[in-house]
C-alpha positions in Angstrom: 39.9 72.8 -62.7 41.7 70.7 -60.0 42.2 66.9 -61.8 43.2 63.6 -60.8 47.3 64.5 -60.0 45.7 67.4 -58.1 43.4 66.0 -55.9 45.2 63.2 -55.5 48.5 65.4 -54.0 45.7 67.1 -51.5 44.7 64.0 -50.4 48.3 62.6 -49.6 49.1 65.8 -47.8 46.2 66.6 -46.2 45.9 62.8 -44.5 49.3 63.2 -43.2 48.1 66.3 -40.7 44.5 66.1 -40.0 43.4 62.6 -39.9 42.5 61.4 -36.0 42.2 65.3 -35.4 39.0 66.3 -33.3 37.1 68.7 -35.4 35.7 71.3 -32.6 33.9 74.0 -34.9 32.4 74.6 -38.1 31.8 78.2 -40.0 29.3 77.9 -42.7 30.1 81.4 -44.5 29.0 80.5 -48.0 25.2 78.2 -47.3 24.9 77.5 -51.1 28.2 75.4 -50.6 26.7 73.2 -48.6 24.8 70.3 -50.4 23.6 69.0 -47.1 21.1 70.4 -44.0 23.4 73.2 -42.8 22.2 72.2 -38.8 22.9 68.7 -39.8 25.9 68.9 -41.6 27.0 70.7 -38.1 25.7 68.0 -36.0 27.0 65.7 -38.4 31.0 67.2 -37.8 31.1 68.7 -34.6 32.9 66.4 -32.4 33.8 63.9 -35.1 37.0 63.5 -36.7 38.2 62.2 -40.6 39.8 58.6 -40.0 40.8 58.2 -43.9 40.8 60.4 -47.0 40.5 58.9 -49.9 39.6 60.3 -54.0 36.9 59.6 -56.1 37.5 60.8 -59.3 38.3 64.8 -58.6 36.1 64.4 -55.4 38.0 64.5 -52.1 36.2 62.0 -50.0 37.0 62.1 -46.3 35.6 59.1 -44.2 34.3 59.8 -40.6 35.3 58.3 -37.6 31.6 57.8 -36.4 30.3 57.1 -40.2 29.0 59.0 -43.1 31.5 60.9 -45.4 32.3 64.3 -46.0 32.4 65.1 -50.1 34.4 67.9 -51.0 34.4 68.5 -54.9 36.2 71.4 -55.9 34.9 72.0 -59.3 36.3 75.1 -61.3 38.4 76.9 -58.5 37.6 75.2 -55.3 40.9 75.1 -52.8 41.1 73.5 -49.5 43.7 75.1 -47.3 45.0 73.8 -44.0 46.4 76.9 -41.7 48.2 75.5 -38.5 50.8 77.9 -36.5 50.5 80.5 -39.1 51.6 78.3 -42.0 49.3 77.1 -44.7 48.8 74.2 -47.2 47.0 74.9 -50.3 45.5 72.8 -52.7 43.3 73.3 -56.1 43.2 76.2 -58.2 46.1 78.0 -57.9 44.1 81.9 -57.6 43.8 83.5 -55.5 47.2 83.5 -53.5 46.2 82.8 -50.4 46.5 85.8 -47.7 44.3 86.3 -45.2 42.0 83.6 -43.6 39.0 83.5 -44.1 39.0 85.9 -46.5 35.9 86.5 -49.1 36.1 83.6 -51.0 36.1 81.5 -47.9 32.7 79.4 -47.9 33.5 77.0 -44.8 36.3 76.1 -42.8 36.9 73.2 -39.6 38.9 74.3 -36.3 40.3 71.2 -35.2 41.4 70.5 -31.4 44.6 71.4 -32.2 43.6 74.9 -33.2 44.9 73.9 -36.9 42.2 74.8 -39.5 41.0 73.5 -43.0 39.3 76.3 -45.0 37.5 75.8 -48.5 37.7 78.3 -50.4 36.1 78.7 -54.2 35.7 82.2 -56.3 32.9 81.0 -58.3 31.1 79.0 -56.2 30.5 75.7 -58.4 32.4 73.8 -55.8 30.5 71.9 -52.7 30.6 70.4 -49.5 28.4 67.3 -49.0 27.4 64.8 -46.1 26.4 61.6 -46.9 25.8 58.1 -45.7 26.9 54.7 -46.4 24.2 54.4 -48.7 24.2 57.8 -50.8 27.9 57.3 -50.5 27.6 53.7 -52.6 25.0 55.3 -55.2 27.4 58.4 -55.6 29.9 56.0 -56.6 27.9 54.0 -59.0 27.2 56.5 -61.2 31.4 57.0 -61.9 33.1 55.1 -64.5 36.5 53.3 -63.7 39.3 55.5 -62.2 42.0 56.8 -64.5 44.7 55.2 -62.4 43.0 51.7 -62.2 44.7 48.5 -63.5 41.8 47.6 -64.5 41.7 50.3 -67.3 43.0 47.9 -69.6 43.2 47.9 -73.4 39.8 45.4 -73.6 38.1 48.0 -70.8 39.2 50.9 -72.9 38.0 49.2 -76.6 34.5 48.4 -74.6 34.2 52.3 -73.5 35.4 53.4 -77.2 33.3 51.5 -79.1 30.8 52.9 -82.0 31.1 56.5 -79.6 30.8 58.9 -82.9 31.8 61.5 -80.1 35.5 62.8 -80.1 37.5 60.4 -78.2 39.0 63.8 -75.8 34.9 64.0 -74.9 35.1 60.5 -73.9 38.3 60.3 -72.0 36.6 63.1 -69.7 33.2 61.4 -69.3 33.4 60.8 -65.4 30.7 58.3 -65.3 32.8 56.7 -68.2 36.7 57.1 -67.0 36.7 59.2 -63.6 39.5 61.8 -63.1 40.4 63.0 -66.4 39.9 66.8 -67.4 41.0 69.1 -70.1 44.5 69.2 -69.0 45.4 65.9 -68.7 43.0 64.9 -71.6 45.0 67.3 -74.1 48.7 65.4 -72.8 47.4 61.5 -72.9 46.1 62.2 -76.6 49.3 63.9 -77.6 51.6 61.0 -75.9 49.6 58.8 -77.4 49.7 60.6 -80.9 45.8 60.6 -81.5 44.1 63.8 -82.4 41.5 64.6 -79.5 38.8 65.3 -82.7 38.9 61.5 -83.8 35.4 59.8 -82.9 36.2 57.5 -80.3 34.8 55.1 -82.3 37.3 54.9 -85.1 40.6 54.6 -82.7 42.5 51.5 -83.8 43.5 48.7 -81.4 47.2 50.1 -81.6 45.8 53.4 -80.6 43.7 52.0 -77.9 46.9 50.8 -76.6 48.8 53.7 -76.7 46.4 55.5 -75.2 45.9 52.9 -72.3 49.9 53.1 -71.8 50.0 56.9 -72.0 47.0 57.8 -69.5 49.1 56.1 -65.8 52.5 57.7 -67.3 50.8 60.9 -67.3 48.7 61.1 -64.6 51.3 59.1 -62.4 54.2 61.7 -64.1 51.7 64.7 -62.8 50.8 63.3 -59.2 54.7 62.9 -58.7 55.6 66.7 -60.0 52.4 67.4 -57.2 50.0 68.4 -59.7 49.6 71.5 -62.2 47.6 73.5 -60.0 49.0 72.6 -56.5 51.0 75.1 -54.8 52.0 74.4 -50.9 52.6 77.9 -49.1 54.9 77.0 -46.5 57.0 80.0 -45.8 56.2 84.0 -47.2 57.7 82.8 -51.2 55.0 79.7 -51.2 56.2 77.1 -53.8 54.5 76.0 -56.6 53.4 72.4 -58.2 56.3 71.4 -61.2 54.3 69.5 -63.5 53.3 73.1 -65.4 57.3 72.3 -66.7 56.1 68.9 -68.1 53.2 69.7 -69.9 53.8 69.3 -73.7 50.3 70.8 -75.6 48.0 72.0 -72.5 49.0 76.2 -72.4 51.6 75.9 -75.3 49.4 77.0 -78.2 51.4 78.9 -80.6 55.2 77.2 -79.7 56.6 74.5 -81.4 56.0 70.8 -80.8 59.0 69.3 -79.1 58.7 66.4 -80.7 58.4 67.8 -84.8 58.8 71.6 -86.2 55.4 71.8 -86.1 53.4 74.3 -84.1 51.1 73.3 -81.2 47.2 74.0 -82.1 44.2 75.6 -80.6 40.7 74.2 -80.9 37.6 73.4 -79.3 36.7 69.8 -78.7 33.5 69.3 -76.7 33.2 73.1 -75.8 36.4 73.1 -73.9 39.6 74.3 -75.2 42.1 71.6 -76.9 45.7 72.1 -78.2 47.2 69.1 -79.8 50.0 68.9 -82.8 48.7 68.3 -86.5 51.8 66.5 -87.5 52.3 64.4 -84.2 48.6 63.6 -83.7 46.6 61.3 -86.6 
């Protein structure tokens, strides 16, 4: 699943090329992508253009030039693509290579004036488009904790949101309404910089792990956005290119190899239901 590094490098490139655009059409291929009134999403669209882009969380949130918002969450393997003179950008989960457009996983893409597109495309379907106004748009927010990347995720915020939790402090770290932005990946390689098993009740992490924690998750995350994400790959010519922070990770996909930081071996588990490697040596 697309995280914080990943939709925050979709963001940054996508701004840079379709902002100020004049969206002319709309294809609704897949309706149960569409949270909104398919008629009115159309209405909402056609004719208007995205004057920001911003993130909430792992939500792409583009702002409209005549109001409302445009919510683009891309859940499990959601990708937005922009196609313009026969080049594309992708974004999200990195499967399906992207070929053809649309193609069968398409669910909804934009012409702009330009004739440039932005498709969404999502094998599973979890992922959704969503109009909203000011006023949804406020309550949406509401109900998300602090952002990963916020200087105000401090060691006091972080001790508040630990506190008496009996539930493993990985569980917490990816409560969006707690902390928004953090998933399994990025979960797995904060704990393991910050030496603290992901199976430890949150409650029981010591003000010298809160701070290590607190100093590992914007090195990580910023580390990730920088290498363009895990997932992100940006097809620009026929070889397409591929996000570098897959080199950097230290626990997430390494099950089995040793730790580079003992001769220890890097674990498999399950934390929460999802699947968690961490070190039993480097990790207390």
């Amino acid at each position: 699943m697309p995280e914080l590094p990943e939709v925050e490098t979709i963001k940054t490139d996508l701004k840079g090329k379709i902002t100020g655009k004049k969206i002319t059409g709309i294809e609704i291929i897949g309706r149960g992508s569409v949270k909104s009134d398919p008629e009115a999403f159309e209405k909402v669209l056609k004719g208007n253009s995205f004057k920001d882009i911003g993130r909430l969380g792992k939500i792409v949130v583009f702002s409209l030039e005549k109001g409302s918002f445009l919510l683009i969450h891309l859940k499990m393997t959601g990708q937005l693509i922009y196609e313009v003179a026969g080049k594309t950008i992708a974004g999200g989960h990195p499967e399906p290579k992207v070929g053809r457009l649309p193609n069968s996983f398409t669910r909804a893409y934009f012409t702009f004036e330009d004739g440039s597109k932005l498709f969404f495309n999502d094998i599973r379907r979890f992922g959704y488009l969503k109009i909203t106004d000011e006023e949804e748009f406020r309550k949406i927010e509401g109900g998300y904790g602090i952002d990963a990347l916020s200087p105000e995720l401090n060691e006091k915020k972080l001790k508040e949101i630990f506190d008496k939790r009996k539930k493993a402090v990985k569980a917490v770290l990816m409560e969006q309404e707690l902390i928004a932005g953090i998933g399994n990946i990025y979960a797995d390689e904060i704990l393991f910089e910050a030496g603290v098993k992901p199976q430890r009740p949150a409650g029981s992490i010591t003000d010298e792990e809160i701070k290590k924690i607190r100093e590992a998750t914007p090195k990580i995350l910023r580390i990730a956005v920088e290498n363009r994400g895990t997932t992100f790959r940006d097809y620009v010519d026929a070889n397409g290119g591929t996000g570098r922070h897959k080199e950097f990770l230290k626990v997430y996909g390494r099950e089995g190899e040793p730790c580079g930081k003992c001769k220890g071996k890097i674990k498999l588990t399950r934390v929460a239901g999802r699947s968690t490697r961490y070190c039993d040596i480097c990790q207390k």
